[in-house]
C-alpha positions as CSV (number, residue, x, y, z in Angstrom):
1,X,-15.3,-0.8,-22.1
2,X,-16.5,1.5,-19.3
3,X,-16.2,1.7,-15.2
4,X,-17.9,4.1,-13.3
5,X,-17.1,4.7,-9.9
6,X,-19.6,6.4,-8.1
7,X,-17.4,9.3,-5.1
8,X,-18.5,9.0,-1.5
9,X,-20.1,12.0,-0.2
10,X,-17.3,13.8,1.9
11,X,-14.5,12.7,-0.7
12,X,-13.1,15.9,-3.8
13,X,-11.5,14.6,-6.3
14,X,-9.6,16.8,-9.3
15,X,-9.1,15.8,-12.8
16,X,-6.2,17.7,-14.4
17,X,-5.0,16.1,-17.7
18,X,-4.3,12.5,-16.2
19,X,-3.5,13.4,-12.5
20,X,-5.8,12.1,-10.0
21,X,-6.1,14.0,-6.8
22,X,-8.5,12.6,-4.3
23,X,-8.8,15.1,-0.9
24,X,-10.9,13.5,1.9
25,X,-10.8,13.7,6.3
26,X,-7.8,12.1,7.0
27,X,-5.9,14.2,4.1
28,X,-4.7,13.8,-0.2
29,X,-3.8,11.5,-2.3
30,X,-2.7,11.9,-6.1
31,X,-1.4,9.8,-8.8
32,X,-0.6,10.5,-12.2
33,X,-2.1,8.1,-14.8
34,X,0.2,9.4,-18.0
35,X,1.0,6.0,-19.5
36,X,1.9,7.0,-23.8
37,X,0.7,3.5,-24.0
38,X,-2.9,3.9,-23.1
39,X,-3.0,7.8,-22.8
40,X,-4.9,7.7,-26.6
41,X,-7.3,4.9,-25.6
42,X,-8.5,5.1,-22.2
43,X,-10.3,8.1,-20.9
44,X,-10.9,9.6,-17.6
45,X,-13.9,11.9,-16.7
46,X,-15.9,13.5,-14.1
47,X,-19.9,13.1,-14.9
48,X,-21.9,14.4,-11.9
49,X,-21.1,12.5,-9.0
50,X,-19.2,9.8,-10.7
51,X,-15.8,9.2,-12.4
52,X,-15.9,7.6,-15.9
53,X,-13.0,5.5,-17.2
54,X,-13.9,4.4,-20.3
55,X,-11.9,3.2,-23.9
56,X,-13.5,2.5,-27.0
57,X,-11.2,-0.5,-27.6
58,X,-12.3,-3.5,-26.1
59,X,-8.4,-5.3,-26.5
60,X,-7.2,-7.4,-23.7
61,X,-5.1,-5.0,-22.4
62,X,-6.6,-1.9,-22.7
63,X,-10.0,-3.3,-20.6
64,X,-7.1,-4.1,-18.3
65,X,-5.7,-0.7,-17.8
66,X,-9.6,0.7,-17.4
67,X,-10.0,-1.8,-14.7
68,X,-6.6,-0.9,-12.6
69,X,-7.1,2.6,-12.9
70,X,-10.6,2.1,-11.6
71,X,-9.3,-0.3,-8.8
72,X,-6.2,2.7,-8.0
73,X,-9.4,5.5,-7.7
74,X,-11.5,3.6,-5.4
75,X,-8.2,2.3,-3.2
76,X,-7.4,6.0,-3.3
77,X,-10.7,7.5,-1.9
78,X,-11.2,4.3,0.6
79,X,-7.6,5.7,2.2
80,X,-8.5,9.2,2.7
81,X,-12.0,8.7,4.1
82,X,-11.1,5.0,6.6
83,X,-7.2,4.9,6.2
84,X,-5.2,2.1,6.0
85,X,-4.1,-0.7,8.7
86,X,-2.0,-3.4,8.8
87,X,-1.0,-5.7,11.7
88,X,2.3,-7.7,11.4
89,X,3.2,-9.8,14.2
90,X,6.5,-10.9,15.6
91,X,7.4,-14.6,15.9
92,X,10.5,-16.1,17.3
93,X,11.5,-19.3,19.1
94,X,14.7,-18.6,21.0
95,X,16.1,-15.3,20.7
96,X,13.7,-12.5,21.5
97,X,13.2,-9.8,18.4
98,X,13.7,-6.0,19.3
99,X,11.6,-4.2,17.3
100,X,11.4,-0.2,17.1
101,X,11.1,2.7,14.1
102,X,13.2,5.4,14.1
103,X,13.5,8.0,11.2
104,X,12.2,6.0,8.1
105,X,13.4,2.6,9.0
106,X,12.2,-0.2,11.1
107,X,15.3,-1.3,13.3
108,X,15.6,-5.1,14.0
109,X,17.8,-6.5,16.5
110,X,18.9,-9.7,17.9
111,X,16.8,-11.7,15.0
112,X,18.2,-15.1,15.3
113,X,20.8,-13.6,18.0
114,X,22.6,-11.8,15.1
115,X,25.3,-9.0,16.1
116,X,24.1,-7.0,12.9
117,X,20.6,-4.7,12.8
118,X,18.3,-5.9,10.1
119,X,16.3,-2.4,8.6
120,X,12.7,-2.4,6.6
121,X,12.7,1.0,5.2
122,X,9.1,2.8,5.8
123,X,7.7,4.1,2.4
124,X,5.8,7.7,2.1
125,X,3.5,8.8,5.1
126,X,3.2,5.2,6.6
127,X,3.1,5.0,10.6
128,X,4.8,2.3,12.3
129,X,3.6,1.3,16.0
130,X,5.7,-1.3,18.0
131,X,3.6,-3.1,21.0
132,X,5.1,-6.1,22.0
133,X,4.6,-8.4,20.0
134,X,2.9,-6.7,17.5
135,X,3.7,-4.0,14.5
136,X,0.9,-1.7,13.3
137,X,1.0,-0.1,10.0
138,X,-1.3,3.0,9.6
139,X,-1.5,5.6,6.3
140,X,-4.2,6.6,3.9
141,X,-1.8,5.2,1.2
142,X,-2.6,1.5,0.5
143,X,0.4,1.1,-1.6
144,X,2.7,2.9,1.1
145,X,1.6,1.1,3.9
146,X,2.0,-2.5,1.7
147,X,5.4,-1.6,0.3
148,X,6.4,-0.5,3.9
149,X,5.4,-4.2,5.4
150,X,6.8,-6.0,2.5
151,X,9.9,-4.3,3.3
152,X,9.6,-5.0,6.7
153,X,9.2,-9.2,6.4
154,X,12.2,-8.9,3.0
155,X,13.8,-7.5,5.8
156,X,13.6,-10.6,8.3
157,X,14.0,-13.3,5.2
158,X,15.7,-16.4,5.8
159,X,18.5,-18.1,3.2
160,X,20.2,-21.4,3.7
161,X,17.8,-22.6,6.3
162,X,14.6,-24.8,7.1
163,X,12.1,-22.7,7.1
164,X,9.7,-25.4,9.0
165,X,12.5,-25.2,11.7
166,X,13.0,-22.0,11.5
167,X,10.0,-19.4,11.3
168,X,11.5,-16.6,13.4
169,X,10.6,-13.6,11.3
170,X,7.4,-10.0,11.2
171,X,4.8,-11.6,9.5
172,X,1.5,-10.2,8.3
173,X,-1.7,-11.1,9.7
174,X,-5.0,-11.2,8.2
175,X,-7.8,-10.1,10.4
């Protein structure tokens, strides 16, 4: 089993052991790949202008692992030469939603015309913009700037209700 990913032109990336560290415009990224359960059976290497994952097994499994880490690599040098955006966007039917980031939390107020402030921590270097009706995400992370919205709609969740009747909530929205 082998992936090769070919590296965009203005994109460096640095092999040491099993760390990953792509450096690009818009800044770094690494990851370590040290997993003792593949770490005999998958390889990762720099040939030329390419990165070679490769595993001479060809178990279930393993061609999984090749495949993610390839998937991680190329998510990785995507961030750090476009970035990352996502758009959420703010529905309610009665109560208006206050929405604004301070620190590393999203504040919520007066979902549902709840007293209490409902928080979505923000994950890593993740950038939250509030306009109107709107929250944009921005990072060169793609897992940062995903955990951070999935925090962000856990954060709004409904229990014990209708959610047909009741869809207030910060919702993701594909473009």
């Amino acid at each position: 089993m082998k992936k090769v990913l070919e590296i965009p032109e203005n994109v460096n990336i640095e092999l040491k052991d099993r760390k990953v560290v792509v450096n690009g415009p818009k800044g770094q990224i690494q990851r370590d790949f040290n997993d003792p359960r593949y770490n005999r059976s998958v390889t990762i290497e720099r040939e030329g202008s390419a990165i070679v994952i490769q595993s001479p097994s060809e178990k279930r499994k393993i061609k999984a692992m090749v495949g993610t880490i390839n998937a991680h690599i190329n998510n990785m040098c995507k961030g750090v030469v476009e970035g990352v955006e996502y758009r959420m966007k703010i529905f309610y039917s009665h109560f208006p939603i206050t929405v604004e980031a301070k620190g590393g939390k999203v504040l919520i107020k007066n979902f549902l015309g709840e007293k209490s402030i409902r928080i979505g921590k923000i994950v890593g270097k993740t950038k939250v913009d509030v306009k109107k009706d709107e929250v944009i995400l921005t990072g060169i992370n793609i897992e940062e700037v995903g955990l951070t919205a999935s925090n962000i709609e856990r954060a709004c969740r409904l229990s014990n209700r209708d959610r047909r009747i009741f869809f207030d909530g910060i919702y993701l929205v594909v473009n």
